[in-house]
C-alpha positions in Angstrom: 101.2 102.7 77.6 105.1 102.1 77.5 107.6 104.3 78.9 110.5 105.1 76.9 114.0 103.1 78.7 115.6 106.6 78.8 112.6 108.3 81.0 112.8 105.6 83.7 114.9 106.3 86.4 118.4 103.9 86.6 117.5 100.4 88.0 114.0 100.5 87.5 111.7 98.2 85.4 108.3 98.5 84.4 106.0 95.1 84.1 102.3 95.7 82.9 100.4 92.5 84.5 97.7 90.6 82.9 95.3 92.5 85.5 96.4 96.1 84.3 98.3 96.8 87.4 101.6 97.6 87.1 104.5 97.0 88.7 107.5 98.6 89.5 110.8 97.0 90.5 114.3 98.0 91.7 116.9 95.6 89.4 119.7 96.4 92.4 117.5 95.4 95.4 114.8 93.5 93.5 112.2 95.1 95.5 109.0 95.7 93.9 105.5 97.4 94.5 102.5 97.9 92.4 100.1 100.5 91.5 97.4 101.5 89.0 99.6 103.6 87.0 103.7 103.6 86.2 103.7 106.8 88.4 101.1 105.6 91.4 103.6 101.7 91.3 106.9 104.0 91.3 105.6 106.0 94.5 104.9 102.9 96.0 108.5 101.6 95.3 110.1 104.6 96.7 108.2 103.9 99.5 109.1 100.1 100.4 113.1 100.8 99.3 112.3 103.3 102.5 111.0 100.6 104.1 113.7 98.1 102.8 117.0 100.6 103.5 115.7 100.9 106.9 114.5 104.5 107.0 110.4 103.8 107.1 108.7 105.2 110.0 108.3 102.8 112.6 104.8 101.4 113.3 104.5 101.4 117.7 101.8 98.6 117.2 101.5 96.6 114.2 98.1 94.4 115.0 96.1 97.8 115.5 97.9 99.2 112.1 97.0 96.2 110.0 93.7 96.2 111.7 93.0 100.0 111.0 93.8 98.6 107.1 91.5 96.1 107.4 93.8 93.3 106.9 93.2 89.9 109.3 96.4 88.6 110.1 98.3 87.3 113.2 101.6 88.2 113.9 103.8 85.5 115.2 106.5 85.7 117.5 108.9 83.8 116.0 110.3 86.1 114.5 110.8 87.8 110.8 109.6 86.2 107.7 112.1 84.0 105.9 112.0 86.6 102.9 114.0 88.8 105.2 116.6 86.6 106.2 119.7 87.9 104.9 
């Protein structure tokens, strides 16, 4: 299913991936997220350009989150991943 360039909102593109996920991306900011759907992947941006802009809600302790979400990983110390270097 393609969305008509005038429906999407202004810096936004659409990519429809090999797995059927979709993903939406911010052209400004070139943040992306993904979802099932162009709706569910356009929630998901609006959600990390939160996140991104600074105004996500603050997590008190990330291991127990990520653990809660059932993802394994350990958070270093060493400060923030080289994607967020600015």
């Amino acid at each position: 299913m393609s969305t008509l360039a005038e429906d999407l909102p202004d810096g936004v593109e659409f990519i429809h991936e090999d797995d059927g996920r979709v993903t939406a991306r911010h052209t400004q900011t070139g943040v992306a997220s993904f979802g099932e759907s162009e709706s569910e992947a356009l929630r998901e941006l609006a959600d990390a350009l939160d996140s991104h802009q600074g105004r996500g809600e603050t997590i008190e302790d990330p291991e127990s989150y990520l653990e809660e979400l059932g993802i394994d990983v350990e958070i270093g110390g060493e400060g923030p991943p080289p994607w967020l270097d600015e």
